[in-house]
LUMMI-913817 format. One line per 4 residues: number of its first residue (from 1); for each residue x, y, z of C-alpha. Coordinates in steps of 0.1 Angstrom, whole numbers. Last residue first. Layout:
residues N
NUM = X,Y,Z | ...
This chain:
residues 456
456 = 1291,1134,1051 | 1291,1098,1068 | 1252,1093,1055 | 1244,1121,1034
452 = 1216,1151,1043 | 1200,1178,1025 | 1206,1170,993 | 1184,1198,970
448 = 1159,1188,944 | 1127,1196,963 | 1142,1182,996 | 1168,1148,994
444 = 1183,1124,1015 | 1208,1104,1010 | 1222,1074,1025 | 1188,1062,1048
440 = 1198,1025,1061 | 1215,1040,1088 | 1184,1056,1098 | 1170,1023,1103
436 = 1149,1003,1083 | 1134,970,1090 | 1094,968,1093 | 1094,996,1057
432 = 1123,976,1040 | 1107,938,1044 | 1073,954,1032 | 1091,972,1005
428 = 1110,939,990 | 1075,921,994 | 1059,949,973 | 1088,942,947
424 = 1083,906,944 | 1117,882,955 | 1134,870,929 | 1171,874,936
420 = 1168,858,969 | 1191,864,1002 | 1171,894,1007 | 1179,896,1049
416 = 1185,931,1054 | 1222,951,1057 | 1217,969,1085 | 1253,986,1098
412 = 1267,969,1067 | 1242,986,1043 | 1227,958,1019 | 1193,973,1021
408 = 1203,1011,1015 | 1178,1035,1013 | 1180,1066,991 | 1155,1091,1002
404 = 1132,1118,982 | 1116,1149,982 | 1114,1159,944 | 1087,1179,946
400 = 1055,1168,927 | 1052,1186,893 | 1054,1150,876 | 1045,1118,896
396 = 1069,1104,930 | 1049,1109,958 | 1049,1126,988 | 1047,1160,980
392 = 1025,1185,964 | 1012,1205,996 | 976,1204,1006 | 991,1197,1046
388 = 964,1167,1050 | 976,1157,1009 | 1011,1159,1019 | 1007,1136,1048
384 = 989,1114,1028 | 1016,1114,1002 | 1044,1104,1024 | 1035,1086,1061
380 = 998,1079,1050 | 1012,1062,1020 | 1035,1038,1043 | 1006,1030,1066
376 = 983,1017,1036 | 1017,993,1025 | 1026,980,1059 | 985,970,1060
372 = 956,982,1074 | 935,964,1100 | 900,982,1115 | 875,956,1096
368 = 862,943,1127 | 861,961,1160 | 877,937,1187 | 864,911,1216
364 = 831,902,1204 | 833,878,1181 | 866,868,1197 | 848,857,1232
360 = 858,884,1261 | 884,876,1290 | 910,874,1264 | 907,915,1260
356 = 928,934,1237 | 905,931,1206 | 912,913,1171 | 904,950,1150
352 = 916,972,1175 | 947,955,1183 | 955,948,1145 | 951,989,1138
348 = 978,996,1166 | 1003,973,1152 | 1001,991,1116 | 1001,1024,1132
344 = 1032,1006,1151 | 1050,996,1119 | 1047,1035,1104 | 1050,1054,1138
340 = 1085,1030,1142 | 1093,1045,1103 | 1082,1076,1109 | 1118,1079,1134
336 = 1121,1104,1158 | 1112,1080,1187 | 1094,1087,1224 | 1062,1095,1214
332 = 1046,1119,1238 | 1082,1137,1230 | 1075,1143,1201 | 1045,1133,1185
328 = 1058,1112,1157 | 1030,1122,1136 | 1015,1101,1103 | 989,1115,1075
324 = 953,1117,1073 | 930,1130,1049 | 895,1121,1053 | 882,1095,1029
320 = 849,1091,1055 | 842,1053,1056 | 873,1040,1044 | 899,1063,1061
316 = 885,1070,1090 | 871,1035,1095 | 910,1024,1087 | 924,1049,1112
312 = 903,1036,1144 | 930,1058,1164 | 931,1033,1196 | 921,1051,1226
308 = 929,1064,1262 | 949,1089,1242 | 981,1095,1266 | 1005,1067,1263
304 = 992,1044,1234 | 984,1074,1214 | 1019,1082,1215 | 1030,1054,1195
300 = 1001,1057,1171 | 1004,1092,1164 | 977,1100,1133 | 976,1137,1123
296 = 944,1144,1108 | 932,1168,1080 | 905,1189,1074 | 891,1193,1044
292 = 856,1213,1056 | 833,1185,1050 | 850,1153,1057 | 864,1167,1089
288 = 826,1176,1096 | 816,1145,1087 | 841,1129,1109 | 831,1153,1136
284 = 794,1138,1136 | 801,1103,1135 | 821,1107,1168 | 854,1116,1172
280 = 877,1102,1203 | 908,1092,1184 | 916,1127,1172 | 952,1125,1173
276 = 963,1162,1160 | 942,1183,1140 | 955,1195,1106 | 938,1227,1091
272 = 951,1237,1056 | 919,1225,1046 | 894,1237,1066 | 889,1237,1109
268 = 899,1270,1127 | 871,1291,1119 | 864,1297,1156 | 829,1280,1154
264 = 851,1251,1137 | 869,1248,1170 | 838,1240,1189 | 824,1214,1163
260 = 854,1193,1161 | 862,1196,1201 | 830,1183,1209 | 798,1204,1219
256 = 778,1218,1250 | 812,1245,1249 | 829,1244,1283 | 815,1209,1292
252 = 824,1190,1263 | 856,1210,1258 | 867,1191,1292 | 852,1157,1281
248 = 873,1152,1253 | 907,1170,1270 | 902,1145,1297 | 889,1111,1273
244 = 922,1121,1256 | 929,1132,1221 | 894,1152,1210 | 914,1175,1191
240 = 951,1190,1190 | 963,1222,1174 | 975,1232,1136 | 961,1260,1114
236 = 980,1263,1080 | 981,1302,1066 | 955,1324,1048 | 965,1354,1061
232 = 934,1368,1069 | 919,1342,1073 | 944,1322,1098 | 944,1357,1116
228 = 905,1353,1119 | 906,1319,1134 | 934,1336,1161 | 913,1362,1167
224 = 887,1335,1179 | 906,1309,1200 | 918,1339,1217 | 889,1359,1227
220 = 875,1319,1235 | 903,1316,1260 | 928,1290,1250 | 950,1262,1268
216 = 921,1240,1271 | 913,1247,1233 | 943,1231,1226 | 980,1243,1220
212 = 963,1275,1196 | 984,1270,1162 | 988,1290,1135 | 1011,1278,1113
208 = 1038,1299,1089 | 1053,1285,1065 | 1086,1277,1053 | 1096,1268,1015
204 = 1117,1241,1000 | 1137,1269,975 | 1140,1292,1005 | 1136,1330,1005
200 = 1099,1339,1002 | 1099,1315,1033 | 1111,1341,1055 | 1095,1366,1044
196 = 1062,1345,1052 | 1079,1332,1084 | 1081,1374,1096 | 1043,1383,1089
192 = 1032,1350,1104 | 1052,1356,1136 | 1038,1393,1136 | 1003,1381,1140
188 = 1011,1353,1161 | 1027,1381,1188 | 997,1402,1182 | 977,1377,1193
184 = 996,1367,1217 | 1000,1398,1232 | 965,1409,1234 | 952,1376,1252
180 = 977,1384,1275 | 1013,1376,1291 | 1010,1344,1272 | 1017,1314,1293
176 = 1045,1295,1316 | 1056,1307,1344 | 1021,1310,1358 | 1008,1280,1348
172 = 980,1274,1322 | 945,1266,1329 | 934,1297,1345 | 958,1322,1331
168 = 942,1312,1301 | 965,1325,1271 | 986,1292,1256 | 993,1304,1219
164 = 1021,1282,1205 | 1046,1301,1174 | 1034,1277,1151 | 1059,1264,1121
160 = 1059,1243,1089 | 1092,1233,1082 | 1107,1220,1048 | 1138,1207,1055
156 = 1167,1229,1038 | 1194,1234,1072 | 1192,1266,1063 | 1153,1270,1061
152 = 1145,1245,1085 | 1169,1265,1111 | 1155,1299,1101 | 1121,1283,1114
148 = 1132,1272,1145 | 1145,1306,1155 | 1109,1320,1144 | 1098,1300,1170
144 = 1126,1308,1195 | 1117,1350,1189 | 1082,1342,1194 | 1078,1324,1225
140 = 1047,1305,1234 | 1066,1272,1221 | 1071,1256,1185 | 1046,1228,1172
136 = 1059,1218,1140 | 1048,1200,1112 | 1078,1185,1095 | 1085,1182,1062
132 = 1120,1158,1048 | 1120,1135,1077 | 1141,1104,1067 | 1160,1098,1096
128 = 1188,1117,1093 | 1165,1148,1082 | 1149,1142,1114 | 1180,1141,1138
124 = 1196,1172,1114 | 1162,1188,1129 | 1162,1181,1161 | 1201,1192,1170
120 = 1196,1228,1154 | 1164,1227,1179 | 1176,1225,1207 | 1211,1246,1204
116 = 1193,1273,1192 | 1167,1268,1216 | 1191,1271,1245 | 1207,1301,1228
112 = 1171,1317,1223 | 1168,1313,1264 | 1127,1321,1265 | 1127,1286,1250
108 = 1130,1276,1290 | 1093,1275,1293 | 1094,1247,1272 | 1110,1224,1302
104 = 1087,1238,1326 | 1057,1232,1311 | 1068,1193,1296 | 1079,1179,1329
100 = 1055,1190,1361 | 1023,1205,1338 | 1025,1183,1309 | 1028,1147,1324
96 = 1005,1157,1352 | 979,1161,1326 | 989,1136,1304 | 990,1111,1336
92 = 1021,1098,1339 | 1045,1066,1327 | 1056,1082,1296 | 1079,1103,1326
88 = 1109,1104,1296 | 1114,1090,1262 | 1120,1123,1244 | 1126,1147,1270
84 = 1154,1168,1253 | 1129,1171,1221 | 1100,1184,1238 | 1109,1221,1222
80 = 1103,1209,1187 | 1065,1190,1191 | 1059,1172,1163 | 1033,1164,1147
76 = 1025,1156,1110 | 1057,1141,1102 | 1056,1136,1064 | 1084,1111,1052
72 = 1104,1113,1020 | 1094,1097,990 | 1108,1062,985 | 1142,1054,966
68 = 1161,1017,965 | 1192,1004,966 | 1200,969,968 | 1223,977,934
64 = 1234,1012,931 | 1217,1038,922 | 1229,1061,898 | 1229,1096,898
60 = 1232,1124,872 | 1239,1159,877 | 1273,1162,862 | 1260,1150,827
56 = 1267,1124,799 | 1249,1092,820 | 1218,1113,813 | 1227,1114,772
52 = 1226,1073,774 | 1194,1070,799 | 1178,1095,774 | 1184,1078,746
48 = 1174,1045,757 | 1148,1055,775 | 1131,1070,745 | 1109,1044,734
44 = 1096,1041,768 | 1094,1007,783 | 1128,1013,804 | 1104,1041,827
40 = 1112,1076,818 | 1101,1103,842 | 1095,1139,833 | 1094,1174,851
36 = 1097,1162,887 | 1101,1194,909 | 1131,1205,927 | 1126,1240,910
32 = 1155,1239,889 | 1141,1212,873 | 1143,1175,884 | 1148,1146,858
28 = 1139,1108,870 | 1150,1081,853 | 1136,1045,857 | 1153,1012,866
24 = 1124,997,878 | 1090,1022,890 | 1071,1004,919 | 1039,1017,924
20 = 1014,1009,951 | 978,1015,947 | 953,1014,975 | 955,1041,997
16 = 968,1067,966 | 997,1070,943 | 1016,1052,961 | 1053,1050,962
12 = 1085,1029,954 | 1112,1034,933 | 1144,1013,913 | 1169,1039,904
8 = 1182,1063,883 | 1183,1106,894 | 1190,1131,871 | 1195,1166,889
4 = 1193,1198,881 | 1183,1194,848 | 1182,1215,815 | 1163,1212,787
């Protein structure tokens, strides 16, 4: 058979919450696809063979030592037009946050140059960094969403994208919102129609996302055509839920219900749904998440500016096995990089569990059993985020795309301190996952294609 690629290397990944694997010296053959077709592990009575007939083609790729692959990263939320304010006004109110910085800066998306420009920059940043599928939230405009799209497509990340619907004229400002509740429906509607073309030509694959901002943002005429274009079309649904204790309360009032239970009477919960934050759910939601596939994006550094709340992830985990994957939240969380949402989910979990107030005794200061580990926050950064999107990425097991990074430990802009020759593997990926940097990250792969090379 053959390959497009034969990759060797020491790898890491986890085939679920609680199992790390660590494949030494194994090859790995990608089809023409960019999916794994075989592994061969040094135990195999082949390996020999096949390690000796690999080293005999073009495609093949050895890793050098202190190198080491992972699965590429999953970003669950990201919000492309924020991308020139990353790391500004963190300081204010989400609501005055949104409607004197974020509003008026996406409104200028109407200018397709401008988003051009935007948005070619963002997604080289993410691919740099390790970001091989990104869940995207575009802006109201069509033409710059779809613009965003072509640019995953040539630039080979694997983008899902949602032309933003935003039709209240009540709750949104003038300069910024849907002419109508007409026109953006029919404006989704035709977004969908053009991203599914779209993706029909790219080995990684596009897709189209529906995606009402929040129910805030959305009349109810809205909130339910676009439920019925996600039918119809069967496409990934994307908005936020139950983030803040104002967004909470707000759907509270409106709809006698929380946001879980008010956007599944729109049809807009199931399980190419992924809701965004989510720290505020009661029992109730969970089960409903539980019960229609829904999946969560976690974004622990920009929870800490505009959630009110610590995302009890390991309760929603545990408890309720509810698929949830990692978002960097741009530009409510100020870095690119999985890898800081990785160490500060991790961060985030040890606050909750050991409490934030002195003032109070330790029995009663945190919610117990709310720690995960380096390791649990690494899975929900690559194959949990591909099990929230029901894609088959994020780990490295046949018929899974081969999404992949290299990572360097001994790189001279990083080089890590493994001064020992014996040190255990999940040690090795604890030490990588708390110190990598996107120099660290020298090539980058999405199913079977290299999409970015450090210096190149």
């Amino acid at each position: 058979m053959n390959y497009s690629l034969i990759v060797k290397g020491n790898a890491f990944y986890t085939s679920s919450r609680s199992q790390l694997e660590f494949l030494a010296d194994s090859l790995f053959f990608i089809d023409f696809e960019g999916k794994i077709v075989n592994i061969s592990q040094p135990s195999d009575k082949e390996y020999s063979q096949q390690l000796a007939l690999a080293k005999q083609q073009k495609v093949f790729v050895e890793l050098k030592n202190g190198q080491y692959l992972i699965p590429g990263l999953v970003d669950l939320h990201i919000h492309a037009p924020q991308w020139p304010q990353a790391g500004r006004a963190l300081d204010k109110p989400l609501e005055d946050w949104l409607q004197t910085y974020t509003f008026p800066l996406e409104a200028r998306f109407s200018d397709l140059d401008y988003a051009t420009t935007v948005y070619e920059n963002l997604v080289s940043h993410l691919l740099a960094n390790g970001t091989t599928t990104g869940l995207y939230f575009a802006s109201i405009h069509k033409e710059a969403s779809f613009r965003l799209a072509e640019i995953c497509a040539k630039k080979g990340q694997r983008g899902l994208v949602g032309k933003v619907v935003m039709d209240d004229p009540i709750m949104n400002p003038d300069f910024y919102r849907d002419a109508s509740t007409e026109s953006a429906l029919a404006d989704t509607e035709s977004f969908i129609q053009d991203v599914q073309a779209l993706h029909k030509t790219t080995k990684q694959g596009v897709y189209p996302v529906v995606t009402p901002r929040f129910i805030p943002s959305c009349t109810d005429e809205a909130l339910h055509g676009l439920g019925k274009l996600a039918k119809k079309y069967d496409v990934h649904i994307q908005s936020h839920c139950s983030e803040s204790d104002w967004e909470h309360h707000y759907v509270k009032e409106r709809f006698n219900q929380n946001d879980a239970h008010a956007l599944h009477s729109f049809q807009l919960l199931g399980d190419k749904a992924v809701m965004a934050h989510c720290n505020h759910l009661a029992h109730e939601d969970a089960l409903l998440f539980q019960q229609t596939g829904t999946g969560i994006a976690h974004c622990p550094i920009s929870n800490a500016y505009f959630a009110n709340a610590v995302f009890p992830l390991a309760e929603f985990a545990n408890d309720y096995h509810l698929d949830i994957g990692l978002g960097t939240d741009i530009s409510g969380g100020f870095s690119p990089s999985l890898f800081e949402n990785i160490r500060q989910a991790v961060m985030a979990s040890r606050y909750l569990d050991e409490g934030v107030d002195p003032k109070k005794t330790a029995a009663e200061r945190g919610a117990k059993e709310s720690k995960i580990s380096i390791i649990q926050a690494f899975f929900h950064a690559t194959a949990g985020g591909g099990q929230a999107l029901s894609l088959p990425i994020g780990k490295f097991e046949k018929n899974y795309a081969w999404d992949a990074l290299v990572i360097d430990t001994q790189d001279v802009g990083n080089p890590m301190p493994f001064f020992e020759s014996n040190i255990a593997p999940e040690e090795i990926l604890e030490s990588m996952l708390y110190l990598i940097q996107a120099t660290n990250i020298q090539k980058v792969w999405v199913q079977g294609e290299l999409v970015h090379q450090k210096g190149v």
